[in-house]
PATIKOL-442630 format. One record per residue: x, y, z of N, C-alpha, C in turn; residue number from 1. Coordinates in nm, 2 decimals. Each point is the difference from the previous one (the first is absolute). Layout:
      nxx      nyy      nzz     caxx     cayy     cazz      cxx      cyy      czz   num
        X        Y        Z        X        Y        Z        X        Y        Z   NUM
...
% end
This chain:
      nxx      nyy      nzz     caxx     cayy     cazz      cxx      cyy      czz   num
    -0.79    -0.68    -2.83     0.02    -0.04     0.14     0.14     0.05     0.05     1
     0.08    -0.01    -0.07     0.18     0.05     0.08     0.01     0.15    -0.03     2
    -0.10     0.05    -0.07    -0.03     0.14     0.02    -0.04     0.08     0.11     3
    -0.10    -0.09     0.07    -0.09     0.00     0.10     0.11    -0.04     0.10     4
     0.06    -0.09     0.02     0.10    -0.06     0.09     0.12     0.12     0.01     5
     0.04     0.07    -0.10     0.12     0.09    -0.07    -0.06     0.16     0.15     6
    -0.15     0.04    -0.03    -0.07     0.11     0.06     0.01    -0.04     0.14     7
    -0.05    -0.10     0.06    -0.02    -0.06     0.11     0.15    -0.01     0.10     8
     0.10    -0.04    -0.04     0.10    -0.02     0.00     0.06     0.12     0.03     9
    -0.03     0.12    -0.11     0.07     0.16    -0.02    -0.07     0.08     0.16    10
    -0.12    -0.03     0.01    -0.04     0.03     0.14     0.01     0.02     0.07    11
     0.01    -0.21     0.04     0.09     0.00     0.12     0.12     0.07     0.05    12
     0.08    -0.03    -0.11     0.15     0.09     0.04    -0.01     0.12     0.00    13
    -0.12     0.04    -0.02     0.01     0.17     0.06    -0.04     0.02     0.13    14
    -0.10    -0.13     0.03    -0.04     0.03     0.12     0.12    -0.09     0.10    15
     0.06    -0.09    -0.06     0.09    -0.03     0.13     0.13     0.08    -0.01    16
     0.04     0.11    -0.10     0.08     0.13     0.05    -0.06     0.07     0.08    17
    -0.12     0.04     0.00    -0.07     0.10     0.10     0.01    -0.05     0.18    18
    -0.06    -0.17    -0.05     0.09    -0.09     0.13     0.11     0.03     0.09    19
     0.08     0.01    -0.11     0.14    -0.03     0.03     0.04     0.16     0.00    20
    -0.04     0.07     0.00     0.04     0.19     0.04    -0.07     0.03     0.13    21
    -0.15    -0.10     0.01    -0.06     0.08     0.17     0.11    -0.09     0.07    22
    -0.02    -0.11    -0.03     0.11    -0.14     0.09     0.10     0.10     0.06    23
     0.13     0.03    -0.10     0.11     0.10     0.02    -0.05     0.11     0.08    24
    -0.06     0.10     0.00    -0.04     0.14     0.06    -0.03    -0.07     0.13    25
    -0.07    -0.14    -0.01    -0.01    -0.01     0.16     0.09    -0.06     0.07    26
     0.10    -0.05    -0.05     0.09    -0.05     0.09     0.12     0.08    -0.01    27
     0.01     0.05    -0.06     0.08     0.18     0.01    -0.05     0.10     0.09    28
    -0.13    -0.02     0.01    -0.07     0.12     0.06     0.04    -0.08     0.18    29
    -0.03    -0.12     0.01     0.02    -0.09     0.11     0.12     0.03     0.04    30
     0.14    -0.05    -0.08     0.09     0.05     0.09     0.00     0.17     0.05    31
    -0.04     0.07    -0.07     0.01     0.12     0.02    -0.08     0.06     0.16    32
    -0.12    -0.07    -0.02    -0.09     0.00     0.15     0.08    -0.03     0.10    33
     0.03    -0.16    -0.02     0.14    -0.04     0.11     0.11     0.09     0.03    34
     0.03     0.04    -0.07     0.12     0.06     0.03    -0.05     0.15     0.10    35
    -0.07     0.06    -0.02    -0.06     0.10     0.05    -0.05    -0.02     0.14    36
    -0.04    -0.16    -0.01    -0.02    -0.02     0.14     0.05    -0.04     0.12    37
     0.12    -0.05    -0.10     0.17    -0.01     0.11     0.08     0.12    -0.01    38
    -0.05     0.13    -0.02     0.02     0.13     0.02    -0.04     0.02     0.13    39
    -0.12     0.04    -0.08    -0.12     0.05     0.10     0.01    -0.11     0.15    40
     0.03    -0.10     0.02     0.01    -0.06     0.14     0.16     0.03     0.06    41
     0.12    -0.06    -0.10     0.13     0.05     0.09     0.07     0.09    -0.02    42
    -0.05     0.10    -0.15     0.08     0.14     0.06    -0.08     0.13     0.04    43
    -0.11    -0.04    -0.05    -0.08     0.15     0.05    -0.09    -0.06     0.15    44
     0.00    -0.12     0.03    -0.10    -0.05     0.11    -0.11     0.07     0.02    45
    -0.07    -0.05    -0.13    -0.17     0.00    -0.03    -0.02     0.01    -0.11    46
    -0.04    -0.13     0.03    -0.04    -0.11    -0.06    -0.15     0.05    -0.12    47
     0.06    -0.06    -0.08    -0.17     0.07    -0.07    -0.08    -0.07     0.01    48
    -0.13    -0.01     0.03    -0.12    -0.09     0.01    -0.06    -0.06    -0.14    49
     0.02     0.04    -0.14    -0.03    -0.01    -0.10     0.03    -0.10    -0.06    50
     0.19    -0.03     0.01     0.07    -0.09    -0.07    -0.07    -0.11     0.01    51
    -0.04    -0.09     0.09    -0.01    -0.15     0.02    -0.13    -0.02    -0.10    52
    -0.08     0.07     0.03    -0.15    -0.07    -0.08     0.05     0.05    -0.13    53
     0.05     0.11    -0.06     0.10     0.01    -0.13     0.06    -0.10    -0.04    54
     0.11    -0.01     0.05     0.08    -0.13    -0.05    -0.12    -0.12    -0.03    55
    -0.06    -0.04     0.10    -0.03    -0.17    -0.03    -0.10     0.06    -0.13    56
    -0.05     0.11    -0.03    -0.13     0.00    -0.12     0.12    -0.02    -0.11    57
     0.11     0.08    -0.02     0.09    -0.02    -0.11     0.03    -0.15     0.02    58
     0.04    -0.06     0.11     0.12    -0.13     0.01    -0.15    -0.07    -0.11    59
    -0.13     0.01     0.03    -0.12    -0.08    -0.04     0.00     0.02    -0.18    60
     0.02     0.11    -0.01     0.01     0.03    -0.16     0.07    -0.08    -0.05    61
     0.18     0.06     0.01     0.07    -0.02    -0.07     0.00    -0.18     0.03    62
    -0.02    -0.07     0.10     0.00    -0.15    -0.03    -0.11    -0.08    -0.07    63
    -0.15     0.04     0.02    -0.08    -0.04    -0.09     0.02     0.04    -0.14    64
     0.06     0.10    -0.03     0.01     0.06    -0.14     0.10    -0.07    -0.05    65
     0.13    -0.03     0.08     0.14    -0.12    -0.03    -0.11    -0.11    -0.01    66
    -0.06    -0.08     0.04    -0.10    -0.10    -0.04    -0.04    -0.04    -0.09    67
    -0.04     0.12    -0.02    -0.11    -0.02    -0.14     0.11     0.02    -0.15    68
     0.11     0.05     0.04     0.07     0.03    -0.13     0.10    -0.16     0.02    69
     0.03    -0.05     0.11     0.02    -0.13     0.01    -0.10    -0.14    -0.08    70
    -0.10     0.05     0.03    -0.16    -0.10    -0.05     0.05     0.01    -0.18    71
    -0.01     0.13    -0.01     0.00     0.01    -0.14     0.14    -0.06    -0.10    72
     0.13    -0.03     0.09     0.14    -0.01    -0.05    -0.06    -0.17     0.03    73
    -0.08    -0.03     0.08    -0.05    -0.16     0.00     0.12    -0.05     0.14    74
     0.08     0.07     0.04     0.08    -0.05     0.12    -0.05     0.04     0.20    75
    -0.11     0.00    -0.04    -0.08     0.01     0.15    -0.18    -0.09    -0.07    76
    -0.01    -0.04     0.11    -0.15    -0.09    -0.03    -0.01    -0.10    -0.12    77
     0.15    -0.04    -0.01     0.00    -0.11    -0.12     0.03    -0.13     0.02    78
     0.04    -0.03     0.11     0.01    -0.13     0.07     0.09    -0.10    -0.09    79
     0.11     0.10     0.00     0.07    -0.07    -0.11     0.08    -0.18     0.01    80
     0.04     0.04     0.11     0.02    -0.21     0.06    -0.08    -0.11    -0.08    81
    -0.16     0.07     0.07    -0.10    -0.15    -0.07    -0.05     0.02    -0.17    82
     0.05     0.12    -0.07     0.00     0.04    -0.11     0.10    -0.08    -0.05    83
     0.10     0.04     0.00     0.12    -0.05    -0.08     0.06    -0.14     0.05    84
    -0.06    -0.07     0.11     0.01    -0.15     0.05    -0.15    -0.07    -0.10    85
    -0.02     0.05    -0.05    -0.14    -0.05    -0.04     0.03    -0.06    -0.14    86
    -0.05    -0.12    -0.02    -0.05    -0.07    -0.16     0.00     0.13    -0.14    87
     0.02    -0.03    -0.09    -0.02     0.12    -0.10    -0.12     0.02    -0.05    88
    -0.08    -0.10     0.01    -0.12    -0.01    -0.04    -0.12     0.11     0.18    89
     0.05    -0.02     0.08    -0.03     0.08     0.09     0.02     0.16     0.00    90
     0.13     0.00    -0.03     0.07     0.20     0.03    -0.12     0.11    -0.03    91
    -0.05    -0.05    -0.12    -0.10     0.12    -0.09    -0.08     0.02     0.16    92
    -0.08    -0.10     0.03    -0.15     0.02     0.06     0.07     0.01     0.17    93
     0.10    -0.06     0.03     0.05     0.02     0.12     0.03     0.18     0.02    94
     0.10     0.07    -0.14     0.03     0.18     0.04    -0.15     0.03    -0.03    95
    -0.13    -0.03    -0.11    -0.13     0.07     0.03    -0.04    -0.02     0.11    96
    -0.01    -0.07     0.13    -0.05     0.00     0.08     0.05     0.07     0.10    97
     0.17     0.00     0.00     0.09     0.09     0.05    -0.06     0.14     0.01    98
    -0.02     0.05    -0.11    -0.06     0.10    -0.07    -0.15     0.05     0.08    99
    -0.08    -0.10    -0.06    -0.15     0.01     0.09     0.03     0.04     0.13   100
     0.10    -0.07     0.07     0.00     0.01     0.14     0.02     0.14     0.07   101
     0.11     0.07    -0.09     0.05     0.12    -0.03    -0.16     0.13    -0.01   102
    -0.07    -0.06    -0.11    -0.07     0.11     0.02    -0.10    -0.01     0.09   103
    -0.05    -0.13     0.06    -0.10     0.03     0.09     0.09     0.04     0.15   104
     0.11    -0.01     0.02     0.07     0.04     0.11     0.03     0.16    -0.05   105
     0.02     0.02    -0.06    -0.02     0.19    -0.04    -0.12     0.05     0.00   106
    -0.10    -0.07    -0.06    -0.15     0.07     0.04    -0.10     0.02     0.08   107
     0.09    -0.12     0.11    -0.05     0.02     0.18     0.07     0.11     0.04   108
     0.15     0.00    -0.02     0.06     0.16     0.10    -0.05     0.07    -0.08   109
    -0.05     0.01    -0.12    -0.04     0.14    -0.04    -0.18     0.03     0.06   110
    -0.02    -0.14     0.03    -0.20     0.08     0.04     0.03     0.02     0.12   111
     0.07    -0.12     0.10     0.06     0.05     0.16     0.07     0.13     0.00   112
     0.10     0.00    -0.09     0.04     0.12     0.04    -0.05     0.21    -0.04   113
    -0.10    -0.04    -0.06    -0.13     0.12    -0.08    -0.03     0.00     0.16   114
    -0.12    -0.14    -0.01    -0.08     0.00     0.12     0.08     0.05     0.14   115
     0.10     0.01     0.03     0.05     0.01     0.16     0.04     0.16    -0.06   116
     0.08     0.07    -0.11     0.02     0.15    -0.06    -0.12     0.10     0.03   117
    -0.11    -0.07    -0.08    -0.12     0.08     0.01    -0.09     0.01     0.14   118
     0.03    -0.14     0.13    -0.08     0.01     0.08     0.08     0.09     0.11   119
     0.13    -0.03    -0.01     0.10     0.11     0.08     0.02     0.15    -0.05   120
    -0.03     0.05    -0.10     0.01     0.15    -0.05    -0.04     0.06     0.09   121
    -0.08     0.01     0.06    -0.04     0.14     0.06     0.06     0.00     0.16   122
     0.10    -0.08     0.02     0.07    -0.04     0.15     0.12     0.11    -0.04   123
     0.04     0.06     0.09     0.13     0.07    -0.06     0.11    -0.13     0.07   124
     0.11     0.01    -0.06     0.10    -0.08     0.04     0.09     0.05     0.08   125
     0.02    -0.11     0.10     0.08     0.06     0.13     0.14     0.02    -0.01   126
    -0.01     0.14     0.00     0.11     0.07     0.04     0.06     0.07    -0.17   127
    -0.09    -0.01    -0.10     0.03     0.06    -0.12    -0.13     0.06    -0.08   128
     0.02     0.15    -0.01    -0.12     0.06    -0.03    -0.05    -0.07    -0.17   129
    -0.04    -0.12     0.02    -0.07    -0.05    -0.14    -0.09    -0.13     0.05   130
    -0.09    -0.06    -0.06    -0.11    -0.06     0.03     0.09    -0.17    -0.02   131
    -0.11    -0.04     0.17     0.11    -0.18    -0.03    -0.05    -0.05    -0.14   132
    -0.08     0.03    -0.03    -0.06    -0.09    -0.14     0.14    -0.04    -0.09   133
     0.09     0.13     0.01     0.14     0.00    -0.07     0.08    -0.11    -0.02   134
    -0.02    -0.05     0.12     0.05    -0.10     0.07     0.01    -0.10    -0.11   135
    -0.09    -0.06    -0.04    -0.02    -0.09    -0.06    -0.03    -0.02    -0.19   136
     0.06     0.12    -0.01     0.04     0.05    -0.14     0.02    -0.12    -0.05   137
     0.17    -0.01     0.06     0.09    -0.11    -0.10    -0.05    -0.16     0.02   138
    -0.14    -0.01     0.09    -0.03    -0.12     0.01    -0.12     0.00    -0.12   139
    -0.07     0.10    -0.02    -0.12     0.01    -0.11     0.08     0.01    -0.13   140
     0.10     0.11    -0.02     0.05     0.01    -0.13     0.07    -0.13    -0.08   141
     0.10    -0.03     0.17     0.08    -0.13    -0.09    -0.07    -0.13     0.00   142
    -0.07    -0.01     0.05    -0.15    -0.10    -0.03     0.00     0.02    -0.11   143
    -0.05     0.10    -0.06    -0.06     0.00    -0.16     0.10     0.00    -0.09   144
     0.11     0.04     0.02     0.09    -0.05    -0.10     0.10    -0.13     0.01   145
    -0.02    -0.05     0.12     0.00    -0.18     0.01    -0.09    -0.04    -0.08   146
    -0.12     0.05     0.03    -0.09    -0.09    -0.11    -0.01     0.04    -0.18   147
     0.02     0.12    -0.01     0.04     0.01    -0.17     0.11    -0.05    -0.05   148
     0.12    -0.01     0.11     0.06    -0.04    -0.09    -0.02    -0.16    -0.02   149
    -0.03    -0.04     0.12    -0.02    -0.15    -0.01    -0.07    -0.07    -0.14   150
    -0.11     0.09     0.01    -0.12     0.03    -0.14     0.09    -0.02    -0.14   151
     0.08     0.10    -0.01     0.06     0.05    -0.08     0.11    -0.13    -0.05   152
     0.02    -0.08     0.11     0.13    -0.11    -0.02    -0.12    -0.11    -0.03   153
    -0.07     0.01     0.06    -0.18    -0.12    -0.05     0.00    -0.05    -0.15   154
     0.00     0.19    -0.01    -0.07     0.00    -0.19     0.06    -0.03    -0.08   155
     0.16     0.08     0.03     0.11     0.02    -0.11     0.10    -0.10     0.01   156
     0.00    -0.09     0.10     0.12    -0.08     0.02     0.16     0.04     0.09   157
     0.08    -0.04    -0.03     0.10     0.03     0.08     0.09     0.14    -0.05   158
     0.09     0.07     0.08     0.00     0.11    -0.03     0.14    -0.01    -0.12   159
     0.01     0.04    -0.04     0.16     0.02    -0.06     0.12    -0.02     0.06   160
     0.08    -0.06    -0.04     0.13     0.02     0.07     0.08     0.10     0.00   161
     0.09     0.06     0.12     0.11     0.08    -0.03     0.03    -0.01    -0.13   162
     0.12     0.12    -0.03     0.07    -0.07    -0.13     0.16    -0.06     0.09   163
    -0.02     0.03     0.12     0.12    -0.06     0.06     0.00    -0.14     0.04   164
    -0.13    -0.01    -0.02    -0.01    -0.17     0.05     0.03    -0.08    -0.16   165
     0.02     0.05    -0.10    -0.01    -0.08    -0.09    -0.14    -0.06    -0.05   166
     0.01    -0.12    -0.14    -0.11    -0.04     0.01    -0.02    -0.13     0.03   167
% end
């Protein structure tokens, strides 16, 4: 079983580095958009049409992808107040539900957000030569990794601590 837990575990953290490198490229790539676009408006006056629906698909990434790597660290969707105010005989089944809550709220933005990607694809998006479906990348992708990781915190328990936090 802690073998299984050991694999499970080694996984994740490969998949919440891959998280945590699109997260980065998008909000690197974001300021970079921005910046171009307060070029292109006050020194060259024209304006690019591109930037805006750019930006918010990155701003969409890199924060649902910050989410889900949050879900997984257990410091976003853990309701920590009524958790740690709670009886001790409560905590366990108060964070699994914490938990549950976690993945069924990641596995709605991930079917909403497929379902609105896939029905908008063939729209081109205004004012950037790429399809609106785009749009809603970071609402389908980080959906699904709100909900694994949540999964992932379900199965295995709580995550490890820093080594900065002590133990």
């Amino acid at each position: 079983m802690a073998a299984n837990r050991s694999v499970l575990t080694g996984a994740f953290d490969v998949l919440a580095g891959v998280t945590i490198t699109v997260g980065a490229i998008a909000i690197v790539s974001l300021v970079g958009v921005l910046a171009w676009q307060v070029i292109g408006r006050y020194l060259l006056n024209d304006s690019p049409s591109w930037t805006e629906p750019v930006a918010l698909t990155l701003m969409s990434i890199s924060a649902l992808f910050g989410a889900a790597i949050a879900v997984r660290a257990e410091s976003h969707f853990s309701f920590p107040t009524l958790v740690e105010s709670s009886p001790p005989a409560l905590k366990a089944a108060l964070r699994s539900l914490a938990r549950l809550i976690a993945v069924i709220f990641g596995a709605a933005l991930a079917w909403f957000g497929f379902f609105l990607m896939i029905d908008s694809w063939d729209t081109p998006m205004a004012g950037a030569p790429a399809p609106e479906g785009l749009t809603y990348a970071g609402l389908a992708f980080g959906g699904a990794l709100i909900g694994l990781f949540a999964l992932e915190r379900l199965l295995t328990g709580a995550p490890a601590k820093p080594a900065h936090e002590g133990t």
